[in-house]
N, C-alpha and C positions, 0 to 999 in steps of 0.2 A: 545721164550720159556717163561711161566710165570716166573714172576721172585716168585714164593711164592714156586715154586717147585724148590726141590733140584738140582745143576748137575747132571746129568743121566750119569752116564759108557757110552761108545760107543754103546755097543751092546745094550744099553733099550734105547737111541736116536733115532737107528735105524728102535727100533720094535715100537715105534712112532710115529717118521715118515712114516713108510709102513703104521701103523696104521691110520693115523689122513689124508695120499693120498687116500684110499682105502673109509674114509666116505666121502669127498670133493667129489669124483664121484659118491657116489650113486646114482641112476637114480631112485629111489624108494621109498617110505618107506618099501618094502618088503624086497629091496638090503639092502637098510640101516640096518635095525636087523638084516639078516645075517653079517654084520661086526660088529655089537656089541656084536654077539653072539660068533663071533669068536675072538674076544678079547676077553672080559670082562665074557662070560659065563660061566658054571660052568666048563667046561672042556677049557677055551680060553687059547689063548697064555699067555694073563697076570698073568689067573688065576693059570697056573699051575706056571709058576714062582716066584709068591705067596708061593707054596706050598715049596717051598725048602728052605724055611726061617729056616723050623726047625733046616735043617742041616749044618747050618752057626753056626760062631761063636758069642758070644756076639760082638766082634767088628764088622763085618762086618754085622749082625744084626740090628745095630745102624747106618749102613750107608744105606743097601737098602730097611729096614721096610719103611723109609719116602718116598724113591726113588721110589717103586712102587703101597706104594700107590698116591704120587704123580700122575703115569703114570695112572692108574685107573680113579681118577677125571680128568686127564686131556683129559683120550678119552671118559667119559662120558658127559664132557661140550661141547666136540666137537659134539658128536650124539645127542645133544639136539639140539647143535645150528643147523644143516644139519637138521634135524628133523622140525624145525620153519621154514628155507628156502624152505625144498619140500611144506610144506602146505601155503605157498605163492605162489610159484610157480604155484600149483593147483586152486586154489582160483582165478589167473589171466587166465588160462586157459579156466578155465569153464566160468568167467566174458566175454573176448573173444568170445567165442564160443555161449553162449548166448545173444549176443548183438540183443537188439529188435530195430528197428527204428518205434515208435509210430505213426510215420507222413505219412509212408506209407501206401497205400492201400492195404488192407489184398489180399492172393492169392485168385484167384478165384476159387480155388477148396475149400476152407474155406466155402465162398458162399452158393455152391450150394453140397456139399457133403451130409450133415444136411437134416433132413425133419420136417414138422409139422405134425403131426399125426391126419388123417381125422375129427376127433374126436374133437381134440383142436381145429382146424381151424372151424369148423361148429357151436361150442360154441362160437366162439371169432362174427363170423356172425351174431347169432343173436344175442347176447349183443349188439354189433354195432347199429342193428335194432331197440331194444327196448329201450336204453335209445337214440336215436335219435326220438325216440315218447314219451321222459320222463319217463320213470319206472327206477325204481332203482333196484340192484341185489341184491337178498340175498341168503343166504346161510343158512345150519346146520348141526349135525350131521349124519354120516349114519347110525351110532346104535340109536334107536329110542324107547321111549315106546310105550307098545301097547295102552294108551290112547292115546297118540299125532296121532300115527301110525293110530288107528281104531275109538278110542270112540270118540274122541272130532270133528270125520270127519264125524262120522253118521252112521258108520257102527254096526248093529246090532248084536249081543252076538248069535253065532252060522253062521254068514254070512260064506260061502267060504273060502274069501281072511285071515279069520283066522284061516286055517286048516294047518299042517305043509305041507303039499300037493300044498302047493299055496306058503309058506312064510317060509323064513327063522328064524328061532329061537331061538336065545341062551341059554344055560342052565339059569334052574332056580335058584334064585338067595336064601339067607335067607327069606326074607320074604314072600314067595312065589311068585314072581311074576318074570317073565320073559320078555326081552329086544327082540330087532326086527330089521334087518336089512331092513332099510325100503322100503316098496315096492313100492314108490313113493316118491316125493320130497312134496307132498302135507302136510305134517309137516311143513313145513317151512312156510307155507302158515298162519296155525294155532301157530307157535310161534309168528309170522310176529303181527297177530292181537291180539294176548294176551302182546304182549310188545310196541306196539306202536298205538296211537289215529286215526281214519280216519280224513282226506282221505291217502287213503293208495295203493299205485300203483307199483308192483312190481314184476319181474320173478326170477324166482327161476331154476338154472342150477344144473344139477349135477348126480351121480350117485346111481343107486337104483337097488335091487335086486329081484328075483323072483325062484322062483325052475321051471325053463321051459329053454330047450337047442332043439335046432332043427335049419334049415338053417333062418330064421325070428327069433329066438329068441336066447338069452341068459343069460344064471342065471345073469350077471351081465349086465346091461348095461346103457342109459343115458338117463334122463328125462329135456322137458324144462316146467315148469308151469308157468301162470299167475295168478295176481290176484289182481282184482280192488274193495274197497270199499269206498262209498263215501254215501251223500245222493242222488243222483239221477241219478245214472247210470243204464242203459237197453239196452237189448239186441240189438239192433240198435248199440251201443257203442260196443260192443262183435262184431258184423258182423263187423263195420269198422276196429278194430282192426287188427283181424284176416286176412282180406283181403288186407290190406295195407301190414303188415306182408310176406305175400302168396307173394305179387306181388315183394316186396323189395329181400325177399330171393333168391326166385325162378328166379331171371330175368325178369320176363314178365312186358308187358304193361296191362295186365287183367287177372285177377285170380276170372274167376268167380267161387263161391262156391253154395251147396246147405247146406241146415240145415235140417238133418234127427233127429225124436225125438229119445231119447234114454233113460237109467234109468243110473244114479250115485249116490250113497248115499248120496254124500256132493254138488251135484245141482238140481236146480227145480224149471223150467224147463230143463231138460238136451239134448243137440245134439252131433250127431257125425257128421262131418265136412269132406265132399268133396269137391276135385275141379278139374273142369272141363281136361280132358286131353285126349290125341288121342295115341294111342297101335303103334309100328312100330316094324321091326326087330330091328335094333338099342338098340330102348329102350321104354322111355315114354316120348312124348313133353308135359311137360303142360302150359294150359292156353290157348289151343284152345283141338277141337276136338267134338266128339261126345259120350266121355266116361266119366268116374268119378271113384275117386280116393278115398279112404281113408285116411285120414292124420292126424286126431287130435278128440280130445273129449272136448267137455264146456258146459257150463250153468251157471244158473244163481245160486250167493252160497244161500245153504240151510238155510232156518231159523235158524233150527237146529244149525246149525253147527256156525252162528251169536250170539245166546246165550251162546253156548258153548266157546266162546271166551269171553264172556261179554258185547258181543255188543247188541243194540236193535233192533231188525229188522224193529220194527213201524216207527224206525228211519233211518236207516240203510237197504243198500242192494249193489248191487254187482255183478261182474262176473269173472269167472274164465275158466281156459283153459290148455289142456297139451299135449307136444305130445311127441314122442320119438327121440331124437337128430339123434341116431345111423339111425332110417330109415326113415328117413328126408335128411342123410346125402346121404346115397345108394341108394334114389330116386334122389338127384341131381348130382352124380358124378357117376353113373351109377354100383355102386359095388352092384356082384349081390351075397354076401352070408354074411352075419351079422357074424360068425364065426371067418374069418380072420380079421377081427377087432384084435383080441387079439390075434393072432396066435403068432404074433412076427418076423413074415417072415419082412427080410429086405428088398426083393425084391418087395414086395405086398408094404411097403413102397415106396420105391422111385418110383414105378409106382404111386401112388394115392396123396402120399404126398404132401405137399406145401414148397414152398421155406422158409426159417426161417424166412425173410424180409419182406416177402409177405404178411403186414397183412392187413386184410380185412376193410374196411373203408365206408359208401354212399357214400363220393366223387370218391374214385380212383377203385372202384368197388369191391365188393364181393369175387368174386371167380376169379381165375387165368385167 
């Protein structure tokens, strides 16, 4: 017993004892409170014996006013300490129970449970591809202005691709002029050469918008662009490019291509880009056959659009290129609806997905 508390009577020893066995077992801190409520609470056994001090006398007042509150502090030091003990106890538990051994090899369900999402893995490919032929990646926003977005690319005041029909548009702002989710990456192309000197070699990954949804299309989806500026780059440089490219991505030993002319506001001369491929049930092989593909649009960059950066063209020239990740992807992995892209189906995952580990490399190969 403390010795700072008084002798206790037999019978408040007793109710101490019972008291101070009853928090030693708690198994809880749930247990625990109910025994300090059943002492100490407002209706507890101490409390009401408390309550009867009234009807004592001075003497006997003076003996067990200290003796219970005595008894009081001494089963609330007790439910503190049982109280410290269970949150050790737990503490060693849960320590226990989460014991990690670092050194071991993770479960093989950790592995392969995870997917890479066709998308990532088709960007991660060709970045591999192009900065293994030296370009560097850039990036920028995907709210855009409509100078960066239209004017500084060439497009004319009343063109199409500035109708809300074509392009998304954000409310107008104070000064009257309105922001653009851009509908190409080809802004990056035009920061690219407003912030940095030629030569200047770089692809641009990323996502861009349009107001078009059908099984080939979707309001959102992903663009890769290039763009080379130097003094004395030509279209011969564009077709190797390209064709190295074709043959890296795709697997093949030969991607032959053809160069159809075409109209782009920000190239000139402009082509749309085939290559060579043969139809089956299956699918589509390319890089043999007796048919031809769609896959990409380039040319060479617009004057225009070389001043509009501050470059000189007298001095300065260039090429550029772009195609869509998403159906680059579904032309080589064989998905046949641009849609469930985003659908979120777990299953359309782990069917198409890549392993988490599995990343794509020219040495250890591309694709799975």
């Amino acid at each position: 017993m403390d010795q700072r508390t008084p002798t206790l009577p037999d019978d408040l020893a007793a109710m101490v004892s019972e008291i101070e066995h009853a928090v030693a077992n708690a198994a809880d801190e749930a247990a625990l409170d109910a025994v300090r409520v059943a002492a100490i609470g407002k209706k507890g056994t101490v409390s009401e014996r408390m309550k009867t001090l009234g009807k004592m006398t001075p003497d006997e007042r003076q003996v067990m006013g200290p003796a219970l509150n005595g008894v009081k502090n001494r089963v609330t030091e007790a439910v503190a300490l049982r109280r410290k003990a269970l949150a050790a106890e737990a503490l060693e538990r849960q320590l226990t129970a989460e014991t990690l051994d670092v050194t071991l090899d993770p479960p093989a369900a950790a592995l392969t449970a995870g997917r890479i999402h066709p998308i990532s893995q088709v960007m991660d490919e060709i970045i591999a591809i192009y900065t293994d032929l030296g370009f560097s990646i850039a990036e920028g926003p995907d709210i855009e202005t409509d100078d960066l977005n239209f004017t500084k690319l060439n497009f004319p005041e009343g063109h199409p691709a500035r109708d809300e029909h074509d392009t998304f548009f954000l409310p107008e702002r104070a000064d009257g002029t309105r922001r653009v989710l851009r509908t190409h990456t080809s802004p990056v192309q035009i920061r690219t050469m407003l912030s940095q000197k030629p030569p200047i070699r770089i692809v641009a990954p990323g996502r861009t918008y349009r107001c078009d949804s059908d099984q080939t299309h979707t309001p959102m989806f992903h663009q890769v662009e290039g763009l080379v500026i130097d003094t004395e780059s030509h279209v011969g440089h564009l077709k190797w490019v390209l064709r190295e490219f074709c043959k890296a991505f795709f697997e093949v030993d030969d991607a032959s291509m053809r160069f159809r002319a075409s109209f782009f506001p920000f190239t000139e001369p402009s082509y749309e880009v085939d290559i060579r491929c043969r139809r089956t049930p299956d699918g589509v092989v390319l890089g043999e056959g007796d048919d031809w593909l769609e896959i990409l649009g380039s040319g060479m960059v617009h004057p225009n659009v070389l001043r509009n950066c501050g470059l000189d063209p007298d001095v300065y020239q260039g090429f550029a290129w772009g195609m869509g990740i998403d159906r680059i992807a579904m032309l080589k992995y064989g998905m046949p609806d641009l849609r469930a892209f985003f659908d979120g189906d777990v299953r359309w995952l782990r069917h198409y997905g890549f392993a988490p580990l599995d990343r794509p490399s020219l040495a250890g190969g591309l694709s799975r």
